[in-house]
mmCIF file as Biopython writes it, N, C-alpha, C and O atoms, coordinates in Angstrom:
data_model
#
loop_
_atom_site.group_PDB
_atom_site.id
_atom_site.type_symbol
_atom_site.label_atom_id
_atom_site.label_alt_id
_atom_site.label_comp_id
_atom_site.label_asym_id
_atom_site.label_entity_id
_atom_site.label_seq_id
_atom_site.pdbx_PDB_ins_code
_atom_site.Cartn_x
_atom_site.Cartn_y
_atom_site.Cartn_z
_atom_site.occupancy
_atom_site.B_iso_or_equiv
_atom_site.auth_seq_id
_atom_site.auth_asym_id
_atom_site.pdbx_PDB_model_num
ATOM 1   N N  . UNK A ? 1  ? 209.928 -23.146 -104.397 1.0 0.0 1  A 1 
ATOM 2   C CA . UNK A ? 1  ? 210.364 -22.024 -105.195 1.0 0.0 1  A 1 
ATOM 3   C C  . UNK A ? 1  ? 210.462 -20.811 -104.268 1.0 0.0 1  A 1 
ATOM 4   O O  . UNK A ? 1  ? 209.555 -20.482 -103.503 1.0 0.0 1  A 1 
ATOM 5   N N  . UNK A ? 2  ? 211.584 -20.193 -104.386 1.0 0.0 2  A 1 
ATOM 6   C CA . UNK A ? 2  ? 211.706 -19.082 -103.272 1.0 0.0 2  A 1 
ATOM 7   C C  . UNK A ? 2  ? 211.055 -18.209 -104.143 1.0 0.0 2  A 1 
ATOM 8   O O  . UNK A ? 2  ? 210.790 -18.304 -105.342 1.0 0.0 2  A 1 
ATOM 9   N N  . UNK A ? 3  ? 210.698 -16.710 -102.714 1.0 0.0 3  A 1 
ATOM 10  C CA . UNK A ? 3  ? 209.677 -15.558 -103.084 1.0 0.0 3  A 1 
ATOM 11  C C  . UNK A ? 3  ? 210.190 -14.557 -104.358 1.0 0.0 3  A 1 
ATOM 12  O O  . UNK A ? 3  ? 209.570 -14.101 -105.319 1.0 0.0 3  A 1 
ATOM 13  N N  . UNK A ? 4  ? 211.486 -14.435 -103.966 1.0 0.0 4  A 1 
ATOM 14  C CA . UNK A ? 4  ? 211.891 -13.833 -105.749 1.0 0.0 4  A 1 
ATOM 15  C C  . UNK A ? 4  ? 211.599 -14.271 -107.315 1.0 0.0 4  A 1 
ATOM 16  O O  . UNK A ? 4  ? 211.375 -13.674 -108.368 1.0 0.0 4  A 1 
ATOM 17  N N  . UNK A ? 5  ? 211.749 -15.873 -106.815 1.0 0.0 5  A 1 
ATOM 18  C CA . UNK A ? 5  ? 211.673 -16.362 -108.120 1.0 0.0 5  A 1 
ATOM 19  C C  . UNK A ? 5  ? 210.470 -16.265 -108.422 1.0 0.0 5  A 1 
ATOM 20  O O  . UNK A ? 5  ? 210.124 -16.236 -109.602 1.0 0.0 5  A 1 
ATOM 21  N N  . UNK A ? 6  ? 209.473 -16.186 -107.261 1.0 0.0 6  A 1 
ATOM 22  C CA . UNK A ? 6  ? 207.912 -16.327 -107.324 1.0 0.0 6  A 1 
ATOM 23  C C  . UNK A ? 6  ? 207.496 -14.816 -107.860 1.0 0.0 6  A 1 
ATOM 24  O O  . UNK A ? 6  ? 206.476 -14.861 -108.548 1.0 0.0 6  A 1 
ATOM 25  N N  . UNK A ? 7  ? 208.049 -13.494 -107.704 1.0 0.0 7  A 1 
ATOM 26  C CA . UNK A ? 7  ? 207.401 -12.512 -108.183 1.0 0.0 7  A 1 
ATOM 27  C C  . UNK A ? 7  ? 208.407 -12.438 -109.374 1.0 0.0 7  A 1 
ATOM 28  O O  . UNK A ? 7  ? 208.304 -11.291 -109.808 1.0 0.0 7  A 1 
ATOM 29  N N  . UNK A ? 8  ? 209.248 -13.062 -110.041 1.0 0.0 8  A 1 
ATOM 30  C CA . UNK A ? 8  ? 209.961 -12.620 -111.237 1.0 0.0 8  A 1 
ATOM 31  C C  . UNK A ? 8  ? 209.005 -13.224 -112.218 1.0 0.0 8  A 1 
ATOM 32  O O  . UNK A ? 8  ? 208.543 -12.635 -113.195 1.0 0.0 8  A 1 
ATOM 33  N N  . UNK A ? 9  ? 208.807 -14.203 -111.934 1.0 0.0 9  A 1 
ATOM 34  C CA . UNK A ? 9  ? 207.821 -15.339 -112.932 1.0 0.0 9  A 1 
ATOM 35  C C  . UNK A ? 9  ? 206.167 -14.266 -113.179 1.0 0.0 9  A 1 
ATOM 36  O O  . UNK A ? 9  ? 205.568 -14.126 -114.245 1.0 0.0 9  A 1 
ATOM 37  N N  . UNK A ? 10 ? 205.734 -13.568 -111.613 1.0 0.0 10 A 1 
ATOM 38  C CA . UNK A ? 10 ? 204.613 -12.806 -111.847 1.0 0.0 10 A 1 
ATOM 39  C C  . UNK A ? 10 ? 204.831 -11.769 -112.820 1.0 0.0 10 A 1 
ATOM 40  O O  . UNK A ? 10 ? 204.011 -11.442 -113.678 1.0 0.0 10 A 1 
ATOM 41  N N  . UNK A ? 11 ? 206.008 -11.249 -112.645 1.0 0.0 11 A 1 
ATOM 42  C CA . UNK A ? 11 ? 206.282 -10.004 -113.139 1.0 0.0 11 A 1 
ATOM 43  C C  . UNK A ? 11 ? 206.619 -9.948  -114.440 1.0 0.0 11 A 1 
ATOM 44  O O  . UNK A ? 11 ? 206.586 -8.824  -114.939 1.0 0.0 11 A 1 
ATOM 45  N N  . UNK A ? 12 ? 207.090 -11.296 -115.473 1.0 0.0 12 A 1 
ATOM 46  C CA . UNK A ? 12 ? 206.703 -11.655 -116.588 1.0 0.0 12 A 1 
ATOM 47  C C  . UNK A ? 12 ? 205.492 -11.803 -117.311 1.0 0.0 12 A 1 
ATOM 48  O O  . UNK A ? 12 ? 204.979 -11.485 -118.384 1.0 0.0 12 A 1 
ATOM 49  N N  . UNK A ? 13 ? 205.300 -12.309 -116.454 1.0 0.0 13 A 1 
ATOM 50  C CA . UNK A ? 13 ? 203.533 -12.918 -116.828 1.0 0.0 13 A 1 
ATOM 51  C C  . UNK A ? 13 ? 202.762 -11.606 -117.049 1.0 0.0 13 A 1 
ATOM 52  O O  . UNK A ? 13 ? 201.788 -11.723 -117.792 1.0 0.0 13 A 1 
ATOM 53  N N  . UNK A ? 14 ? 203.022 -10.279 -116.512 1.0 0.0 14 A 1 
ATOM 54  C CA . UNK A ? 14 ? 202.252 -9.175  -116.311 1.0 0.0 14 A 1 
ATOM 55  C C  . UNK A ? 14 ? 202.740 -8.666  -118.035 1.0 0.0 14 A 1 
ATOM 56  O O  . UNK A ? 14 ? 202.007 -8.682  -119.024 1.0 0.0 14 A 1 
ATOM 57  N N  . UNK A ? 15 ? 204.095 -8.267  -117.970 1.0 0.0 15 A 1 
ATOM 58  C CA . UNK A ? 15 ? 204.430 -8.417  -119.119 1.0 0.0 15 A 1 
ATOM 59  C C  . UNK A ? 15 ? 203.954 -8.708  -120.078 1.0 0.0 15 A 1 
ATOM 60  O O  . UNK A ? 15 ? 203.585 -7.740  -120.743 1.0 0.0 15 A 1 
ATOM 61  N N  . UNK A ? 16 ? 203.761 -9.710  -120.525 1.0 0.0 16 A 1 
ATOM 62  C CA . UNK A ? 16 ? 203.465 -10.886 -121.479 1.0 0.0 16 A 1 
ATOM 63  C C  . UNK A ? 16 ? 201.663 -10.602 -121.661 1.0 0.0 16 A 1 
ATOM 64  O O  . UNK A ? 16 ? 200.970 -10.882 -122.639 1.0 0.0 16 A 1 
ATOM 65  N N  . UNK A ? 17 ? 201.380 -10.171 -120.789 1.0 0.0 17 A 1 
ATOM 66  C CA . UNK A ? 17 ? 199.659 -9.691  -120.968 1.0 0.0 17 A 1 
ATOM 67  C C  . UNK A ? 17 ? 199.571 -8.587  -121.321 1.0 0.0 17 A 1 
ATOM 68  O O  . UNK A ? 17 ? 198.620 -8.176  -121.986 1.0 0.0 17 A 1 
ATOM 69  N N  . UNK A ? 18 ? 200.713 -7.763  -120.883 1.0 0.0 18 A 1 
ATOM 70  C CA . UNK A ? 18 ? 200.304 -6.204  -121.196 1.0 0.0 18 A 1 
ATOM 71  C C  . UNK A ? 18 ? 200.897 -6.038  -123.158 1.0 0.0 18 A 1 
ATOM 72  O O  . UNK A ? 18 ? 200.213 -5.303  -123.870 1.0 0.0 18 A 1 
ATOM 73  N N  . UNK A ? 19 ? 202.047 -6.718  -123.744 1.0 0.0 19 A 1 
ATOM 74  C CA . UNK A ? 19 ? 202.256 -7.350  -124.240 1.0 0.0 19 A 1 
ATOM 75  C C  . UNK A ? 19 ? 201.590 -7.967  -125.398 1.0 0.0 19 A 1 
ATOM 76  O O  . UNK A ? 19 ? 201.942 -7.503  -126.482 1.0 0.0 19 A 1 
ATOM 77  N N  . UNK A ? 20 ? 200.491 -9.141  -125.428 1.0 0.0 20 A 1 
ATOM 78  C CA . UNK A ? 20 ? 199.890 -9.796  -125.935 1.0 0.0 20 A 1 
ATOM 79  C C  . UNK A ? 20 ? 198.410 -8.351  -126.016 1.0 0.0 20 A 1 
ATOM 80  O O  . UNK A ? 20 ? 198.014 -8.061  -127.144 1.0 0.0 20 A 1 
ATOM 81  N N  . UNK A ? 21 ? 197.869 -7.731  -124.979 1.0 0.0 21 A 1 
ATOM 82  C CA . UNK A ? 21 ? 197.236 -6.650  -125.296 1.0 0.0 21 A 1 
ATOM 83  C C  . UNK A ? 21 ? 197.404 -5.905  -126.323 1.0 0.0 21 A 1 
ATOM 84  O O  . UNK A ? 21 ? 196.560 -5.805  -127.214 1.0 0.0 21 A 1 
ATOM 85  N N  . UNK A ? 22 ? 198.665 -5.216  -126.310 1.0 0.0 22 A 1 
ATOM 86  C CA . UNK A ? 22 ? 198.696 -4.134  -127.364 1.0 0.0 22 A 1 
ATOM 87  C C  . UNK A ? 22 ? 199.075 -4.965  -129.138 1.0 0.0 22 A 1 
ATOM 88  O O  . UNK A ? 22 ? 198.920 -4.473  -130.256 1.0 0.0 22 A 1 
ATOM 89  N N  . UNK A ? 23 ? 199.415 -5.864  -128.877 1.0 0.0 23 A 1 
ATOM 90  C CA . UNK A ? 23 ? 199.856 -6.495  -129.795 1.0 0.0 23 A 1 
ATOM 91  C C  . UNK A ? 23 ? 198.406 -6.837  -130.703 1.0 0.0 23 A 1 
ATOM 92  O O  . UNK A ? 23 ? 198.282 -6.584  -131.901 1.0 0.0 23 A 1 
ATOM 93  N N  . UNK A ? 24 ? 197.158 -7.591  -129.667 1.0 0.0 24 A 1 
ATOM 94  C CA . UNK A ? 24 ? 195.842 -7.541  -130.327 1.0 0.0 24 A 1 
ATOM 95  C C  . UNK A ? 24 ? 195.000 -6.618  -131.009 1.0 0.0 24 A 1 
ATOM 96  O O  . UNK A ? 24 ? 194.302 -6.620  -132.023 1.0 0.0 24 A 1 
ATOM 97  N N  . UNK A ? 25 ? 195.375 -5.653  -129.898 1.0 0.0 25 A 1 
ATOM 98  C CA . UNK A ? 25 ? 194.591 -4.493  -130.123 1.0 0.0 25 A 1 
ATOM 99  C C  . UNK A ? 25 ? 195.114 -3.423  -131.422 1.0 0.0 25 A 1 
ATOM 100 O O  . UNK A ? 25 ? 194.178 -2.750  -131.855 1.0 0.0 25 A 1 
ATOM 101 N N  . UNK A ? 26 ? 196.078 -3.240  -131.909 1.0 0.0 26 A 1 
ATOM 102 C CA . UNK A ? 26 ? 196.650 -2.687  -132.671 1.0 0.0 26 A 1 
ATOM 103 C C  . UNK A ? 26 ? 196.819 -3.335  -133.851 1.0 0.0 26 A 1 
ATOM 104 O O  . UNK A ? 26 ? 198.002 -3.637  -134.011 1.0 0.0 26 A 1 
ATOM 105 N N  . UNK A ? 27 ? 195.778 -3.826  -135.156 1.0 0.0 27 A 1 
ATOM 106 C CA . UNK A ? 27 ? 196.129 -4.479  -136.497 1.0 0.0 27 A 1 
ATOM 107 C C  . UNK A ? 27 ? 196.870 -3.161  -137.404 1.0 0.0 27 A 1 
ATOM 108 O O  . UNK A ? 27 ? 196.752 -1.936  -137.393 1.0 0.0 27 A 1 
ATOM 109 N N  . UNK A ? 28 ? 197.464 -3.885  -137.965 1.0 0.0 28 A 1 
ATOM 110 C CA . UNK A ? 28 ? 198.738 -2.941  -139.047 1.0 0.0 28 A 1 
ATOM 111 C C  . UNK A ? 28 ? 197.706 -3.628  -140.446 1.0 0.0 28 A 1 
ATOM 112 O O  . UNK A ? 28 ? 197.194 -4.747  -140.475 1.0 0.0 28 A 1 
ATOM 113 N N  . UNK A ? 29 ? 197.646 -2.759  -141.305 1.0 0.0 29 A 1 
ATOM 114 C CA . UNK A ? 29 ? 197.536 -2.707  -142.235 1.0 0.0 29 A 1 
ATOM 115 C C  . UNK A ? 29 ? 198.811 -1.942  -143.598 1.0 0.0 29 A 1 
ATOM 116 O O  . UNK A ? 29 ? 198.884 -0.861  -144.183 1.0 0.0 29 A 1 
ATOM 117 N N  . UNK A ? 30 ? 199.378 -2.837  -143.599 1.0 0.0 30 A 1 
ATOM 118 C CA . UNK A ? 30 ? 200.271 -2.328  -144.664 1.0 0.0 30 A 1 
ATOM 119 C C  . UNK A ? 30 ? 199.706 -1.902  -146.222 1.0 0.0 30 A 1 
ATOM 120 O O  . UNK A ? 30 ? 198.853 -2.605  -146.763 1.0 0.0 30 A 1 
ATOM 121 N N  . UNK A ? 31 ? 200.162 -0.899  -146.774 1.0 0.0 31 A 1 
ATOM 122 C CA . UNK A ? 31 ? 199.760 -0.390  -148.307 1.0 0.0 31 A 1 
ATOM 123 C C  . UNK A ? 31 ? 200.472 -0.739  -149.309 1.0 0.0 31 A 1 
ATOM 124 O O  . UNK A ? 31 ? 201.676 -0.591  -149.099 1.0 0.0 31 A 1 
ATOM 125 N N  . UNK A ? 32 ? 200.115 -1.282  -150.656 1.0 0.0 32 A 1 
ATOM 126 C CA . UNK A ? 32 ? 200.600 -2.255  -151.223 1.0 0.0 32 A 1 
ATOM 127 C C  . UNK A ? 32 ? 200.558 -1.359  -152.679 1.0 0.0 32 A 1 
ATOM 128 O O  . UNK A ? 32 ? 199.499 -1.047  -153.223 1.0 0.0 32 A 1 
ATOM 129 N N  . UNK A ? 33 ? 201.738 -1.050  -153.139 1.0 0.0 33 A 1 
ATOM 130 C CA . UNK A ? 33 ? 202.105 -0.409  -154.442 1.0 0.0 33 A 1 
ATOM 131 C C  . UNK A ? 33 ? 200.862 1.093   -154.213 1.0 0.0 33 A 1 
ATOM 132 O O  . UNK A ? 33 ? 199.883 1.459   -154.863 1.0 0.0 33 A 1 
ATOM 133 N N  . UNK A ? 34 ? 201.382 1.493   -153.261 1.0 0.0 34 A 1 
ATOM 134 C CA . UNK A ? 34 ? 200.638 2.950   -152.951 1.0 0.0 34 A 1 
ATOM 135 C C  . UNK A ? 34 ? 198.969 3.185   -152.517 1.0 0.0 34 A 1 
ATOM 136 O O  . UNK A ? 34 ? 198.308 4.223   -152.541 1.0 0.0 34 A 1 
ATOM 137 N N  . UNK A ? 35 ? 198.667 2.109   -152.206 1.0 0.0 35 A 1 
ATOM 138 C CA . UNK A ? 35 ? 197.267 1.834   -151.970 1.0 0.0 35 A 1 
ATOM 139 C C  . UNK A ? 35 ? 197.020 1.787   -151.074 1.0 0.0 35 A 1 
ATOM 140 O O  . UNK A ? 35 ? 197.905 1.176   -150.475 1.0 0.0 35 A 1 
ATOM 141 N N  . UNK A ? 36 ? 195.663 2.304   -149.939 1.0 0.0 36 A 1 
ATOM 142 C CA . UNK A ? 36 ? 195.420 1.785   -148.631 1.0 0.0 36 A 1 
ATOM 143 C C  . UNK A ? 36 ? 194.868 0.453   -148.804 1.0 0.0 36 A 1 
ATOM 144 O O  . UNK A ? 36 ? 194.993 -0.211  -149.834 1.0 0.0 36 A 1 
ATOM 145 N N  . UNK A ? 37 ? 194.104 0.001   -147.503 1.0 0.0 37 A 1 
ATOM 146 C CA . UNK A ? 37 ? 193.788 -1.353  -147.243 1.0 0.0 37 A 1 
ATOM 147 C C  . UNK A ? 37 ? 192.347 -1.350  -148.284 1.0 0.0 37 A 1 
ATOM 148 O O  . UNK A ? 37 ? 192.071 -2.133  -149.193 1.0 0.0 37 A 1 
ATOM 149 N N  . UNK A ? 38 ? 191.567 -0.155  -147.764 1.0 0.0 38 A 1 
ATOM 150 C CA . UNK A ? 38 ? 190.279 0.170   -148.529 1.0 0.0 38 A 1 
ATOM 151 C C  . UNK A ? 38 ? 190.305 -0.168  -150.076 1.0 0.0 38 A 1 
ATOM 152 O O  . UNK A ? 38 ? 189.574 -0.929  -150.710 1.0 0.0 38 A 1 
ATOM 153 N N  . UNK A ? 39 ? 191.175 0.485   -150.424 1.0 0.0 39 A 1 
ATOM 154 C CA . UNK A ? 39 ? 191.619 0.898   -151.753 1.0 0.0 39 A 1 
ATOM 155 C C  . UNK A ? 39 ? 191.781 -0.393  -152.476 1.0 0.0 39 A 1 
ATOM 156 O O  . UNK A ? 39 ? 191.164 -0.625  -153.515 1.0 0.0 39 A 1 
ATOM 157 N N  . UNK A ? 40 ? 192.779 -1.406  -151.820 1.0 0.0 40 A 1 
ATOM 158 C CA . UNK A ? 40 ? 192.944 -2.886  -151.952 1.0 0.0 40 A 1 
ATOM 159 C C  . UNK A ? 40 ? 191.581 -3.613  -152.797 1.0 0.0 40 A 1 
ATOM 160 O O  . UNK A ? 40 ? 191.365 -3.912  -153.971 1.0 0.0 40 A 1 
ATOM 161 N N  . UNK A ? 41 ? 190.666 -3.730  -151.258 1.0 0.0 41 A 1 
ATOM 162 C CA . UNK A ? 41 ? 190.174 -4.233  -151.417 1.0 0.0 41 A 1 
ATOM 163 C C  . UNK A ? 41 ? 188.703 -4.246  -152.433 1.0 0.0 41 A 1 
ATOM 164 O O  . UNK A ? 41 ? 187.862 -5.111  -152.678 1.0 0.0 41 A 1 
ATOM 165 N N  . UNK A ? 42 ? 188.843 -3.211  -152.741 1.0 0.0 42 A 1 
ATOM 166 C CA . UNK A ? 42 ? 188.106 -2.762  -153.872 1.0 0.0 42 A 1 
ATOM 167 C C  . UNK A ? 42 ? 188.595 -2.845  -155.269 1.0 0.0 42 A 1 
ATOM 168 O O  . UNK A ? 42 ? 187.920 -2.698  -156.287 1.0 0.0 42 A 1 
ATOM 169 N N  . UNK A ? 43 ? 189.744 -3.077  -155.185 1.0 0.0 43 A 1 
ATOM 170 C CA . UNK A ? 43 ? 190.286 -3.238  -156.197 1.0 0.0 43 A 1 
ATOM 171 C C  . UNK A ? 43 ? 190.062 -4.446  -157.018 1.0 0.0 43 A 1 
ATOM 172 O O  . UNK A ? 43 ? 190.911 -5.300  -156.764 1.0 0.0 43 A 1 
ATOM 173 N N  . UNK A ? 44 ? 188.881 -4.947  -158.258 1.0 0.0 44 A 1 
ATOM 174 C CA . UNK A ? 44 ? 188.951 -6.271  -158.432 1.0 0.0 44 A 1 
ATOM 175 C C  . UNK A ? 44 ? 190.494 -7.194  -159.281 1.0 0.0 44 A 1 
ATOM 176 O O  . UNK A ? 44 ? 190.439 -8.408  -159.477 1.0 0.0 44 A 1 
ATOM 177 N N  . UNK A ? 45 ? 191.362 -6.609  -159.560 1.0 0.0 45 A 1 
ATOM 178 C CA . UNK A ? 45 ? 192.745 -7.277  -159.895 1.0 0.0 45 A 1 
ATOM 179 C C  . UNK A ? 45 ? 193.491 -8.034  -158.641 1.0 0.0 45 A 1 
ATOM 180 O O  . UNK A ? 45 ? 194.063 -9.115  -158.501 1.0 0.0 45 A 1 
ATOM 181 N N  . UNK A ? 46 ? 193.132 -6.696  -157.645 1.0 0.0 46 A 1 
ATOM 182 C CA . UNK A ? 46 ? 194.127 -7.496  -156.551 1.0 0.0 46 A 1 
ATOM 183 C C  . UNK A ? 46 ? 193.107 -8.028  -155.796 1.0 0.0 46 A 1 
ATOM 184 O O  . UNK A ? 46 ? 193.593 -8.153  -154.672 1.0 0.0 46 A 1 
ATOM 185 N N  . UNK A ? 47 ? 191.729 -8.492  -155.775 1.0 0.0 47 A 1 
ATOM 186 C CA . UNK A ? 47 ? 191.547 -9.171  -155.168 1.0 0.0 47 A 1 
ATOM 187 C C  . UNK A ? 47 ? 191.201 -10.605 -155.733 1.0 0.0 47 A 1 
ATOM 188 O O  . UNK A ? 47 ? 190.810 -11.504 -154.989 1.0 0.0 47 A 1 
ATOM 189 N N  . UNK A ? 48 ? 191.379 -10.773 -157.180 1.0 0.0 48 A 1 
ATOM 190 C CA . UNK A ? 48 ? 190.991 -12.001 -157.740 1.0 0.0 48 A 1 
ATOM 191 C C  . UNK A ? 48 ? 192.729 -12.690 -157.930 1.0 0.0 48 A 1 
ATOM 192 O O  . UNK A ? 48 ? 192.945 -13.893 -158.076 1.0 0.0 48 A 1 
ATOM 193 N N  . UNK A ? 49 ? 194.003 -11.436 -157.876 1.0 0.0 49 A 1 
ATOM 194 C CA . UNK A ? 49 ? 195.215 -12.495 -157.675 1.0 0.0 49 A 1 
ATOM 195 C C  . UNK A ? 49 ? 194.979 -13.379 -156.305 1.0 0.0 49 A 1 
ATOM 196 O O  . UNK A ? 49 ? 195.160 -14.593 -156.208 1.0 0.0 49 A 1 
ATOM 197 N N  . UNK A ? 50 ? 194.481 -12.382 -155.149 1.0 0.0 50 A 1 
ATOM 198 C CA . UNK A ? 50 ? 194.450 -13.267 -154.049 1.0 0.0 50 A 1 
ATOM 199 C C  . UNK A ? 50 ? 194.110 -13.849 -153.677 1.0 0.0 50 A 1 
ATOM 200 O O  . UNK A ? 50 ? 194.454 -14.470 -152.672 1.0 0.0 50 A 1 
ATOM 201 N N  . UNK A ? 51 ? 192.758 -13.975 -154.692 1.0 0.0 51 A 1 
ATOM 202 C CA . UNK A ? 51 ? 191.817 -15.306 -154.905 1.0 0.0 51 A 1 
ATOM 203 C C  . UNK A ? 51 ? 192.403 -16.626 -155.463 1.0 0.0 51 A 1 
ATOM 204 O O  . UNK A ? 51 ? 192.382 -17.788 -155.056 1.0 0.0 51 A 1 
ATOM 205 N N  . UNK A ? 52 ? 192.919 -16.034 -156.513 1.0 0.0 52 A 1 
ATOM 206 C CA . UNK A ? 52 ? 193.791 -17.404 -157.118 1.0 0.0 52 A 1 
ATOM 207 C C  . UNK A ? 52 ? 194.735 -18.057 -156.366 1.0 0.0 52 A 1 
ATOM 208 O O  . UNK A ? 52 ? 195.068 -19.221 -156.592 1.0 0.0 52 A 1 
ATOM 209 N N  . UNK A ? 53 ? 195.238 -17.302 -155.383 1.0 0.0 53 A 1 
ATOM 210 C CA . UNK A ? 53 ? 196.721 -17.674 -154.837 1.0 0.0 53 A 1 
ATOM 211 C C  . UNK A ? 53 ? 196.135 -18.449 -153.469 1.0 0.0 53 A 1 
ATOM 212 O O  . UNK A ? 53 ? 196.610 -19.530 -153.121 1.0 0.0 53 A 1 
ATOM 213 N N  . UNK A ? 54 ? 195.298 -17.937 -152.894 1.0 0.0 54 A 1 
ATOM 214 C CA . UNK A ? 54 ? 194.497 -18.920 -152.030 1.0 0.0 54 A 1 
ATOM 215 C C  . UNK A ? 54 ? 194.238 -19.998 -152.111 1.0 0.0 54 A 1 
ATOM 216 O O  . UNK A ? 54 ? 194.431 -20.841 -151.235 1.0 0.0 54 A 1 
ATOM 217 N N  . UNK A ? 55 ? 193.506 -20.261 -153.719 1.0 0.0 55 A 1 
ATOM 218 C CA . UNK A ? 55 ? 192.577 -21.149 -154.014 1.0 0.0 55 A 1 
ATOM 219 C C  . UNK A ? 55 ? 193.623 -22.413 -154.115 1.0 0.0 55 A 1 
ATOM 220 O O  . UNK A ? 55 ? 193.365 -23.541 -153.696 1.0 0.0 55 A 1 
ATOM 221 N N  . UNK A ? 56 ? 195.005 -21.968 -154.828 1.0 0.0 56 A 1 
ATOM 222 C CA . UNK A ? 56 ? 195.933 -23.077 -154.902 1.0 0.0 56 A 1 
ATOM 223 C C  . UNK A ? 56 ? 196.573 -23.399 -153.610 1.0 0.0 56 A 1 
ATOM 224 O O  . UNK A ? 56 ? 197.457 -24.253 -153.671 1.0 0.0 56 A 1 
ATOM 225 N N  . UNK A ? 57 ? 196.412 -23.090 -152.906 1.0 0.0 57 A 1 
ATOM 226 C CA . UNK A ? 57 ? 196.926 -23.227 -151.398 1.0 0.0 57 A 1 
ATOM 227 C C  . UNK A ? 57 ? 195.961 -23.536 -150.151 1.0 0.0 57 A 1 
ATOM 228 O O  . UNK A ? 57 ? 194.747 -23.353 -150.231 1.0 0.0 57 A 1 
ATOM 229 N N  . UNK A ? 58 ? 196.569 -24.003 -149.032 1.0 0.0 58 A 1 
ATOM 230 C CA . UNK A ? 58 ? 195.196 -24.284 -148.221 1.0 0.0 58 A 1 
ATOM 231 C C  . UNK A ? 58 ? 195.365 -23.252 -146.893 1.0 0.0 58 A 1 
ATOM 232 O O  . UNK A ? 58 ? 196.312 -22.536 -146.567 1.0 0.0 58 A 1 
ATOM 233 N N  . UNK A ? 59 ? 194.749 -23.358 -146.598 1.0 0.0 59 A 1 
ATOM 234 C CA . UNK A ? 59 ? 194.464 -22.206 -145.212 1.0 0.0 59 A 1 
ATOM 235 C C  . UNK A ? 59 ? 194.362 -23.095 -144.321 1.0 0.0 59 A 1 
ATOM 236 O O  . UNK A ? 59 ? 193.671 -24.113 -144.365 1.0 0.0 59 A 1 
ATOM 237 N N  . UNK A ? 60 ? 195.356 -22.570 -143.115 1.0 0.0 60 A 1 
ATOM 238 C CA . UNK A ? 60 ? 194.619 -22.731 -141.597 1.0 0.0 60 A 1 
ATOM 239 C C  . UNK A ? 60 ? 194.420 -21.706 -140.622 1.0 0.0 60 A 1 
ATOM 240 O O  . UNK A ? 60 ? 195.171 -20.775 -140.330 1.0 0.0 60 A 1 
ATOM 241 N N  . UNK A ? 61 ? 193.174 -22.044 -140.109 1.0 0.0 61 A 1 
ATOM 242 C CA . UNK A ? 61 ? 192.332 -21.261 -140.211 1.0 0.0 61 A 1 
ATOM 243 C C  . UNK A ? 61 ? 192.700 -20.829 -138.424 1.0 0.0 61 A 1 
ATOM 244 O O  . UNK A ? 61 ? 192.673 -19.692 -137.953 1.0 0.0 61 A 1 
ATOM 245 N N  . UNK A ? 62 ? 192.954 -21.828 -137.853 1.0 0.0 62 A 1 
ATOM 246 C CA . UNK A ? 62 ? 193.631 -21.639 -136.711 1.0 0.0 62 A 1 
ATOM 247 C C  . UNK A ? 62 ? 194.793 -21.138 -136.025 1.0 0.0 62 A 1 
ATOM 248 O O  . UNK A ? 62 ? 195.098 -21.197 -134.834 1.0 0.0 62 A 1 
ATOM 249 N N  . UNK A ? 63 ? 195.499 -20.530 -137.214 1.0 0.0 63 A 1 
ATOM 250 C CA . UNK A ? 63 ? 196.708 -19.802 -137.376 1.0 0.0 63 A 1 
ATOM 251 C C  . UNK A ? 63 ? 196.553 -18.387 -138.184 1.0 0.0 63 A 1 
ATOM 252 O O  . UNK A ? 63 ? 197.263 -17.431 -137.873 1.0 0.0 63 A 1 
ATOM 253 N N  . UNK A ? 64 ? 195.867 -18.327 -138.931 1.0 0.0 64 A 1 
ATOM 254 C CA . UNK A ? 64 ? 195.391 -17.638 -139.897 1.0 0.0 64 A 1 
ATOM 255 C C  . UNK A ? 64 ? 196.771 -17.492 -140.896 1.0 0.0 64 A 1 
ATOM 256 O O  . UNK A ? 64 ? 197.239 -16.391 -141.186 1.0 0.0 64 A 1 
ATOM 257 N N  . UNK A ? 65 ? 197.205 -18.475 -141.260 1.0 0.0 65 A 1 
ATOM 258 C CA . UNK A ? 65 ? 198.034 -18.409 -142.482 1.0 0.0 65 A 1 
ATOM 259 C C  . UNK A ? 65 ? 198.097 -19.378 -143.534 1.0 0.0 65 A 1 
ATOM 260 O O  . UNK A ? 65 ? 197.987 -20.572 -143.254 1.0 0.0 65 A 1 
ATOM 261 N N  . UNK A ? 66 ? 198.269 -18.981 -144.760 1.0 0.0 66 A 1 
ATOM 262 C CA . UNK A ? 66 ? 197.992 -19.797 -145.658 1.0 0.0 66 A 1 
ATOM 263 C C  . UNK A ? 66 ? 199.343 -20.486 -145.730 1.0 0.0 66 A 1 
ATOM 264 O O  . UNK A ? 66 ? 200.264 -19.914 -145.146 1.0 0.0 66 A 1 
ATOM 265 N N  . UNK A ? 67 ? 199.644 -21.804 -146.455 1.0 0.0 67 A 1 
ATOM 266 C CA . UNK A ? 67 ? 200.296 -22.771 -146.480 1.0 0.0 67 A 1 
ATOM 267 C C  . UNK A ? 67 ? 199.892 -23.132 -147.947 1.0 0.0 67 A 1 
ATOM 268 O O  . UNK A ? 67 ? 198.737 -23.427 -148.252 1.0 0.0 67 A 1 
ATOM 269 N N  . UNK A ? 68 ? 201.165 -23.074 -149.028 1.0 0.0 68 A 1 
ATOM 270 C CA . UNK A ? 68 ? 201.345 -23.277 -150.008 1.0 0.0 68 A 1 
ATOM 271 C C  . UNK A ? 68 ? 202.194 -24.715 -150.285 1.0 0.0 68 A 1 
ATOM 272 O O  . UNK A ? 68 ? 202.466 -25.060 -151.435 1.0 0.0 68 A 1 
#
C-alpha cells in the first residue's frame, strides 16, 4: 500500500473518532407535545403508554431498539 493511501486511510480513521466522540457525547433529547424529557418522564400517562408498547414488543438490548 503506498504512503498516501496509508495516511488517507489514517486521516479517516481520525475522523471517524473525532466523529463517533461528539456523536456519544452529545444525547438529544427531543420534547414530545411541548414537554421536556423531565416533564415526560414524570408524567404517569406517557409513561405507562410506553410501558405498554414495550411490553408488546421485544427489546434489544444491544442495539438499544425496540423491535415490534
Amino acid at each position: 500500500m503506498s504512503r498516501r493511501a496509508m495516511m488517507i486511510l489514517v486521516g479517516l480513521t481520525a475522523l471517524n473518532a473525532v466523529a463517533l466522540t461528539i456523536n456519544v457525547s452529545l444525547p438529544l433529547r427531543a420534547a414530545v407535545g411541548g414537554k421536556t424529557y423531565k416533564e415526560l418522564v414524570a408524567d404517569p400517562d406517557f409513561t405507562s403508554a410506553v410501558q405498554s408498547i414495550v411490553q408488546k414488543c421485544g427489546v434489544n438490548v444491544d442495539i438499544a431498539k425496540v423491535i415490534c
